[in-house]
N, C-alpha and C positions, 0 to 999 in steps of 0.2 A: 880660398873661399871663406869668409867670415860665417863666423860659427851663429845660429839662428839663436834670437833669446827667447823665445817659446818652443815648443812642441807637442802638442795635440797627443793623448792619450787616446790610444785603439780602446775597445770596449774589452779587447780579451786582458790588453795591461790592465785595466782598472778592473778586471776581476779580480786579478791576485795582488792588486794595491786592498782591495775590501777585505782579503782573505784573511789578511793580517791584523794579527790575537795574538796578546802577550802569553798565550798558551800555547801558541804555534803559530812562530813566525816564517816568514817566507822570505827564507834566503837561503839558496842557493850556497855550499859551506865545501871549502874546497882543502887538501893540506897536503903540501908538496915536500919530499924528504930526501934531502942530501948527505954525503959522507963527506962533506966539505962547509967550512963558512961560507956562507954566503956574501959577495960583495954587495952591500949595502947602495951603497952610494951607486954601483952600474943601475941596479935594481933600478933605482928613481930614471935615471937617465932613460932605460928600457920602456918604463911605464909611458913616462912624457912621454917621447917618441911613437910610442903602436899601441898604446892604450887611450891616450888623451886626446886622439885623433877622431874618435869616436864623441862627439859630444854630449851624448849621453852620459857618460861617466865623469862631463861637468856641470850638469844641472841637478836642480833639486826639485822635491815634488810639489807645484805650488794647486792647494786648492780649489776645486771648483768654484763661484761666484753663488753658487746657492748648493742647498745641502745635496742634492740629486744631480748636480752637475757634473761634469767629466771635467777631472783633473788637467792639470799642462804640466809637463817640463820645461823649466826654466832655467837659463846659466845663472849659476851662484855666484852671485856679484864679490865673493868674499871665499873664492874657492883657491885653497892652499894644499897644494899635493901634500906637505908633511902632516899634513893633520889625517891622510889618508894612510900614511904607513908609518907603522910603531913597531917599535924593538921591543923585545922581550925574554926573558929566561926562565929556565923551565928549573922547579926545587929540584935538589938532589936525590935520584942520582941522576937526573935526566932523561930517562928512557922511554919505551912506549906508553907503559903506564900512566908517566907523568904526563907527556903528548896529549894521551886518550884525553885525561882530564880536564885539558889547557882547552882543546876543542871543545868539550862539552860544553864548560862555562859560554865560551865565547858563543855556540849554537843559541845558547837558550838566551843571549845578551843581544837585543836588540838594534839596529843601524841607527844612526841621530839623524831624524828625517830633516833636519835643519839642513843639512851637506847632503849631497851626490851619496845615494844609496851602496856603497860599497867601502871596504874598508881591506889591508893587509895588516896583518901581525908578523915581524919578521924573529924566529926563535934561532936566540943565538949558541945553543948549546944542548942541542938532543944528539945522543949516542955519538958523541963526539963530532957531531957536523951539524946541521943546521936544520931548521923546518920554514918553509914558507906558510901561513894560512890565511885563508881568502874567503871574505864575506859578499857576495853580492845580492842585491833584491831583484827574486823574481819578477817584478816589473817591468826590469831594466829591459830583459828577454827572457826567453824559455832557456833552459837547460843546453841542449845540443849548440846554440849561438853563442852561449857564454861559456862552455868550455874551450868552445872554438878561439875566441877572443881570447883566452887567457892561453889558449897554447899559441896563437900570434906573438905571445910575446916569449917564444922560446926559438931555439935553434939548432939547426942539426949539426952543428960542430962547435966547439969550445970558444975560439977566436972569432968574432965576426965583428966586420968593421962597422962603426956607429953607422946609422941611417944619415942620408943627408938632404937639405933642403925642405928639411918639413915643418914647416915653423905655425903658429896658432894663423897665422893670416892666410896662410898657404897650404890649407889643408887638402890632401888627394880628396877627390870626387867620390873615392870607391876606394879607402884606407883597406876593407879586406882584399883586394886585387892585390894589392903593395903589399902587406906583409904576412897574410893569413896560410900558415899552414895545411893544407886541405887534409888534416888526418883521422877528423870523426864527422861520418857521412853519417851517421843515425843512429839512435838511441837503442833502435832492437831491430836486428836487419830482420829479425824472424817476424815480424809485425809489419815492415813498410816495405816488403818487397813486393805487395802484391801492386800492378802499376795503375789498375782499373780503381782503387781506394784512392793513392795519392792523387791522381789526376781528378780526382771526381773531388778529393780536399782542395788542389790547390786551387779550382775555381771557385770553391767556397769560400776561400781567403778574401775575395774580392768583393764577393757579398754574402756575407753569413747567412744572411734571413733566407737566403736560398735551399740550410739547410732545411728548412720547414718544407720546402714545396719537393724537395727531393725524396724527404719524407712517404709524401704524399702518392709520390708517379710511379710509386713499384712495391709491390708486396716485401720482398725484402727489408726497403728501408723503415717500411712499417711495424715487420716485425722487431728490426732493430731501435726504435723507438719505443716502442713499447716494454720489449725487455727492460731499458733502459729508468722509464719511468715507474712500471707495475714490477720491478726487481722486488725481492723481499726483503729486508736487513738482515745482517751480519748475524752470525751466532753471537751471544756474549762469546767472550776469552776473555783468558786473562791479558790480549794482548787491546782490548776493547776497556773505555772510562772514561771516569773523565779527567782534562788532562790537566798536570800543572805548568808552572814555567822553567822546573828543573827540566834540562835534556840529558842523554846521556849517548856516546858513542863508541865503536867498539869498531876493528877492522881488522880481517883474517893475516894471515905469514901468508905469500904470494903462493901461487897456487901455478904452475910450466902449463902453460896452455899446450902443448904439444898432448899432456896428459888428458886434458879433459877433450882435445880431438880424437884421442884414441877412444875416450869412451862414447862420445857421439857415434864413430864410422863404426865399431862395434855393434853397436844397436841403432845403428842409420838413424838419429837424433842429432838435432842441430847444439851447438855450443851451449846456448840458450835454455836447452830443454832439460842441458846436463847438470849447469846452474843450477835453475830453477828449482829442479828437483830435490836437489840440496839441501837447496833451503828450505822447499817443504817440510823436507824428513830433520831439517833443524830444527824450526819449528815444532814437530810433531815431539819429537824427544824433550824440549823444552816441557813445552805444557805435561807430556807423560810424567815427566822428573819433579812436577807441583802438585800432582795426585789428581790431575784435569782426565775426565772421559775424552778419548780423541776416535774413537769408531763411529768412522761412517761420518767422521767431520770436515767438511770443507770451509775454508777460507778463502775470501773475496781479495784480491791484490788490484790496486790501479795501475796498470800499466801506462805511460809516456808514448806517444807513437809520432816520430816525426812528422811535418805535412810540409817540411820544405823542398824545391826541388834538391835535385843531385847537384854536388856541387859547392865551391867556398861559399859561407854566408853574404850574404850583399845588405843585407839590411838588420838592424835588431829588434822587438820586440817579440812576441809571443803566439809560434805561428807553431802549433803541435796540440794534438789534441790527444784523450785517453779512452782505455778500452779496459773491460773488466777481465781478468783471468781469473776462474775460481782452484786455488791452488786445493791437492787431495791428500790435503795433510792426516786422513782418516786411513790411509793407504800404509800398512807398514811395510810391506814387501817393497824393497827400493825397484827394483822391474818392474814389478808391477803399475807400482807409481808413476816411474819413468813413461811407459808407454800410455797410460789414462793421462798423464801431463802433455805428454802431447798431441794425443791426439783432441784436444781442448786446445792447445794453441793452433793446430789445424785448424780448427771450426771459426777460429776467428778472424784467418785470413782474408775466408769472403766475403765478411759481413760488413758493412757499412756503418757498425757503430761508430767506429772515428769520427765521422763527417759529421753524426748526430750530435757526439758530446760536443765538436767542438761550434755547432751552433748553442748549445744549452749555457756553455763557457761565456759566448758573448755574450747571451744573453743576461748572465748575472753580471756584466760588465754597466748595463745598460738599466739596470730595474733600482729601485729605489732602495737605501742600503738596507733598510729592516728586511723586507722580501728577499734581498738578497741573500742574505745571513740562513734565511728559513730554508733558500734553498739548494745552499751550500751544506747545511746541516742533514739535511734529507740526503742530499749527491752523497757525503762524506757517511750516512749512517749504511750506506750499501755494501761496504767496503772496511778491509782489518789496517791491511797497508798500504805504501805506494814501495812499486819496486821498479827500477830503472836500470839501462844495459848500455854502457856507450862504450865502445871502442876504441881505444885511443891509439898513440903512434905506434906502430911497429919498430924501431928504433929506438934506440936511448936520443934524448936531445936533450937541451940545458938552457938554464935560465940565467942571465946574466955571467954567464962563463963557465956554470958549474953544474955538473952533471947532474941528472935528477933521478934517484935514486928507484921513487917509489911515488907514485899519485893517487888518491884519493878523492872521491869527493861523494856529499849526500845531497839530495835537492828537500824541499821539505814535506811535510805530509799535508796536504792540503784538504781540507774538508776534515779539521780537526781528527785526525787518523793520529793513534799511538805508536806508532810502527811503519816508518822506512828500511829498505833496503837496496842497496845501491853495487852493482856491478863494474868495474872497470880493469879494465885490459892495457898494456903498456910493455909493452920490451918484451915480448914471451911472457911475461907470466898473469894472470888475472888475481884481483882482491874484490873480497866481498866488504864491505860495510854494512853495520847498523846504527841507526839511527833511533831512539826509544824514546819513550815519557820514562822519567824516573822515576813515578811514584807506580807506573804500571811494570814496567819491567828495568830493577834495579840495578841487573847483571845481563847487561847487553853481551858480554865476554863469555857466558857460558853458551848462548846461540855460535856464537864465531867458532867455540869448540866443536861443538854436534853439528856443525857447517864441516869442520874439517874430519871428523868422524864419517859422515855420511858420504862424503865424496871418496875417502880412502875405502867405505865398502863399493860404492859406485864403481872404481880400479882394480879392487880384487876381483869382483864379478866378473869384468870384461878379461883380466887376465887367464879365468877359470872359464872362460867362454873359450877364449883365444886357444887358451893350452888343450879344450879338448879336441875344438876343431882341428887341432896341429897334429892330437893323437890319431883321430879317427882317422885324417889324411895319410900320416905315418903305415896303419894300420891297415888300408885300403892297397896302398902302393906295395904295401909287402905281400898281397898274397896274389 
């Protein structure tokens, strides 16, 4: 099948084509870590083959014909994979620190919108093996399609024989059929499992403007609309300003998921909630540790909520809408916290804000770019950060032959927010990332700490839970 030399911009891609501000750009920032070099040269081979099959990631983004017009994808007449992946090496001594830095630069270094909106850095020399890192633009797709796509190009054993027959003339119909891993079904299962939401989104997919009338036909969606628009702003924080083009990023030592089940089933809280709360109480000791009042303070986070069906991606673009969680970062008591955290993601389960935001989304897809800008600014002034949850493989698997260590990735803050955080799961163990403005918070690293403080009280508690209940049982049985 020849590859089409246009293709039509959805109103939701041209939201997050308008988002982008040299003070927060929208890309998608991914960094993959080995205890091995990396074969270079397989790399390219891997990509052509299960990434180049996608035509998207050979076009570039050509212009509306007037200023309010809807953009196209176009194939770049002048598209050279080498120019898409660069080698590089990290100063001495090579290690996380140096990594963190490499990523920040490159977060806050914008894609050349002249080329296909994506780029790899290949690092030849961290901790003695290698680093992958991966820029793609939110345009391309939403988050949960484009980690999808980048883990298509991995595999569950070391040796796998090259693909065959796939040439640019003869592209599959349905390239995620052929090579896509199905290993991340959704961005926060605690968010998209309810089935009466997604189904009610994925009709909306078909025609946005229907979120207006759905709106309209139930008290529900009415109050979830209105929430949405009569919401108050953010507290100032210090994690609220305004922003520069410095980024800075920051990502935890791997965390045994097996632990953070124990303290869910403990206090019957989803994975999620045990996260989340973490990072509250990171948070919270942050700002405490700057001389910041934090009683009785809440914090607005955007949450990601898939609206795709179940199932391998089949198409890309940008099909997920968001919902607000106000985090109780006023809460010191971590129990206490924990169970006011969730029972706020409970309340969100029913509600039909998804379906809302993600008409409002189109909508600024669709509106003229000054209005849009205003009401991207308003969306964005509701709100501290964007925090995101995706699951990744249960297994180790490998890229071009070589086992992957460790995965990361940040999506960006959209609606000018100073403050990302990003969740990912891989092999047993889970990492937190941050993602910051540099001029608002300089030491992303000291959050990663009080992330990992807060979660080792979160496991004492449950063990002091565990161990009395074991007494009292002890205790019972003896008399």
């Amino acid at each position: 099948m020849a590859a089409r030399r246009t293709e039509a911009f959805s109103s939701a891609d041209t939201a997050w084509l308008r988002m982008e501000d040299p003070t927060n750009l929208m890309m998608i920032t991914g960094v993959l870590m080995f205890d091995e070099p990396l074969d270079v040269a397989r790399l390219h081979r891997v990509i052509e083959e299960r990434l180049l099959v996608f035509d998207r990631f050979r076009m570039r983004v050509k212009p509306g014909r007037s200023p309010n017009a809807l953009p196209e994808w176009e194939i770049d007449p002048y598209f050279n994979l080498h120019a898409h992946i660069h080698r590089i090496a990290l100063p001495a001594p090579g290690g996380k620190r140096e990594l963190q830095a490499l990523v920040s630069d490159l977060m806050s270094t914008p894609l050349d919108f002249s080329k296909p909106l994506w780029h790899f850095h290949i690092v030849e020399n961290y901790n003695g093996g290698s680093a992958a890192l991966c820029r793609l633009h939110h345009a391309i797709a939403d988050g949960i399609a484009l980690v999808q796509v980048l883990l298509s190009l991995t595999d569950e054993q070391r040796d796998v024989p090259p693909a065959v027959g796939i040439g640019h003339g003869e592209r599959n119909n349905n390239p995620v059929e052929a090579f896509l891993l199905p290993v991340v079904r959704s961005l926060s299962n605690a968010l998209t499992s309810v089935g009466a939401l997604v189904n009610e989104s994925r009709e909306l997919l078909e025609d946005p403007t229907r979120v207006i009338d759905a709106a309209r036909t139930g008290v529900s969606g009415v109050q979830a609309l209105n929430k949405l628009l009569f919401m108050p702003a953010d507290p100032p924080t210090l994690f609220k300003g305004t922003l520069g083009v410095q980024k800075r990023a920051a990502w935890s030592d791997p965390i045994p998921l097996d632990e953070v089940r124990r303290v869910g089933s403990m206090f019957r809280c989803t994975i999620n909630d045990v996260l989340l709360n973490a990072v509250a109480g990171a948070l919270r000791r942050y700002l405490v540790s700057r001389g910041a009042i934090v009683d009785g303070l809440n914090i607005r986070a955007v949450v990601p909520v898939n609206l795709r069906p179940p199932g391998p991606i089949t198409r890309l673009g940008n099909h997920f809408s968001l919902v607000f969680l106000d985090l109780p970062v006023g809460i010191e008591d971590p129990f206490d916290r924990l169970l006011e955290l969730k029972r706020r993601m409970e309340s969100i389960k029913g509600s039909p804000e998804a379906a809302i935001a993600f008409g409002i989304l189109n909508t600024i897809g669709v509106m003229p770019q000054q209005m849009a800008e205003l009401v991207v600014d308003i969306f964005g002034s509701k709100a501290t950060a964007v925090m995101t949850n995706v699951p990744g493989p249960r297994q180790r698997i490998y890229l071009a032959g070589s086992p992957i260590r460790q995965i990361m990735f940040w999506v960006p803050q959209a609606g000018r927010l100073g403050l990302g955080v990003s969740i990912f799961s891989y092999a047993g163990d889970v990492l937190i990332g941050i993602a910051v403005d540099a001029g608002l918070v300089p030491d992303p690293d000291t959050i990663v700490e009080a992330f990992h403080t807060e979660f080792r009280d979160l496991l004492r508690l449950a063990r002091i839970v565990t161990g009395g209940a074991a007494l009292e049982y002890a205790r019972a049985a003896g008399e």
